[in-house]
N, C-alpha and C positions, 0 to 999 in steps of 0.2 A: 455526426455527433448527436443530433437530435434521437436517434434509436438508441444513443447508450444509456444504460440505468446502471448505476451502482449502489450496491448494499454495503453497509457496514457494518461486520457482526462485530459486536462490543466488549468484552469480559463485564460479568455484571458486579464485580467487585471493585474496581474502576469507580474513580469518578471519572463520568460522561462528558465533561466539558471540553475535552481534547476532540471527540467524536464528532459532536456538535459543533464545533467549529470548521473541522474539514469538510464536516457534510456541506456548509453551506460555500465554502469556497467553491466545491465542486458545484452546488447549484449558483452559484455566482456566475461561472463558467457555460451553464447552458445545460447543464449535466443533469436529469433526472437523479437526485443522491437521498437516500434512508439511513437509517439509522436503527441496527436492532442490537438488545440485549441478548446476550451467552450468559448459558449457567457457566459460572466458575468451577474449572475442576481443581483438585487438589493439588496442593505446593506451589510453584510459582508462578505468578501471573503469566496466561494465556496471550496465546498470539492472538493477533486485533486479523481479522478476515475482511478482506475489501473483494467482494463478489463483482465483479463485470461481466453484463450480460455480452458484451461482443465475443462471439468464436476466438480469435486472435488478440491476444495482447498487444504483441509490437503497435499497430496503427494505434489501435485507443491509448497508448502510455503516450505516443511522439503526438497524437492528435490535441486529447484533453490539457497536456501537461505544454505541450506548446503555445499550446491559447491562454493557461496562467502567466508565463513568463516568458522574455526574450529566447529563453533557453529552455528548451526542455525538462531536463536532468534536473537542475536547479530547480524545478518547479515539483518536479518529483521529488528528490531530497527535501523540501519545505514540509510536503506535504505528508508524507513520511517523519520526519522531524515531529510536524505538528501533532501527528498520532502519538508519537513515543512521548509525549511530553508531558504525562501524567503526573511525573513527580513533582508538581506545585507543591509546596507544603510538604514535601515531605510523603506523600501516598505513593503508592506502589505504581508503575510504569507495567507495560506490555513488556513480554519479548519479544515482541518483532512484530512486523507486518506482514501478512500473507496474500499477494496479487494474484485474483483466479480467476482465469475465464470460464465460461460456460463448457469450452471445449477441455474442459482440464489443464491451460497450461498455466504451470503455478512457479510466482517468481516468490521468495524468501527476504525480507529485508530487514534487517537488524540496526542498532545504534552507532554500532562501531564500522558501519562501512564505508571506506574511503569515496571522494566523488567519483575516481573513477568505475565504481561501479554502477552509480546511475548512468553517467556517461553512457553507457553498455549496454545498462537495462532498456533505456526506451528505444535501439534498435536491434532486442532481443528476439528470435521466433519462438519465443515460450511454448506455440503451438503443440498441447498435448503432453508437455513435461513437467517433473517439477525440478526447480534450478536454485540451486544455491551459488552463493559467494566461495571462491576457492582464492584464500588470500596469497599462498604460495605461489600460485600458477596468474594472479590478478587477473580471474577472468569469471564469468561466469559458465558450471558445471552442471549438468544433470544430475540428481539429487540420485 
């Protein structure tokens, strides 16, 4: 865990304080974590980009996420949560969160996904895909 670094690209229309607080969770955790600003594009608030330098997802989701909480999944759904949480007051939230590795493989997370999809996620081989939630099928799909 000591070689992972995670980036957090931000919508800069956002307030920050959702960002900033994850970031330090994850350096609470041991985790080299940033924090950067995205221009905003047009119409609705942009997915939140969590960049992980590890080739493979699965270990870094079950590794970092295991070290926050008893449970894995739980610590990923928090932390995921704690992104989408934008709307204090009333300001505008992300659409989702997007998990990338270096090697490309990219997992999709949204507001409305049931736990068992973290469940799933942190023994995911995202390796070089992009994966969505397939609520019919309760599983996750190559995008």
């Amino acid at each position: 865990m000591t070689d992972s670094e995670v980036e957090i690209f931000w919508p800069s229309a956002l307030p920050s304080t959702p960002a900033l607080e994850q970031r330090d969770v994850l350096r609470d955790a041991g985790v080299s974590a940033t924090c950067m600003l995205r221009p905003t594009r047009r119409g609705a608030a942009d997915a939140v980009l969590v960049l992980v330098t590890t080739a493979v997802l699965e270990p870094f989701l079950s590794a970092l996420f295991g070290r926050l909480a008893e449970e894995a999944h739980k610590a990923l759904k928090a932390f995921v949560d704690g992104l989408l949480s934008g709307g204090r007051d009333g300001a505008e939230v992300p659409g989702g969160v997007v998990v990338e590795s270096g090697a490309g493989g990219r997992v999709t997370f949204t507001a409305d996904l049931p736990d068992q999809a973290y469940e799933q996620a942190v023994g995911l081989e995202a390796c070089g895909e992009r994966w969505v939630w397939d609520s019919r099928r309760a599983m996750w799909t190559p995008a």
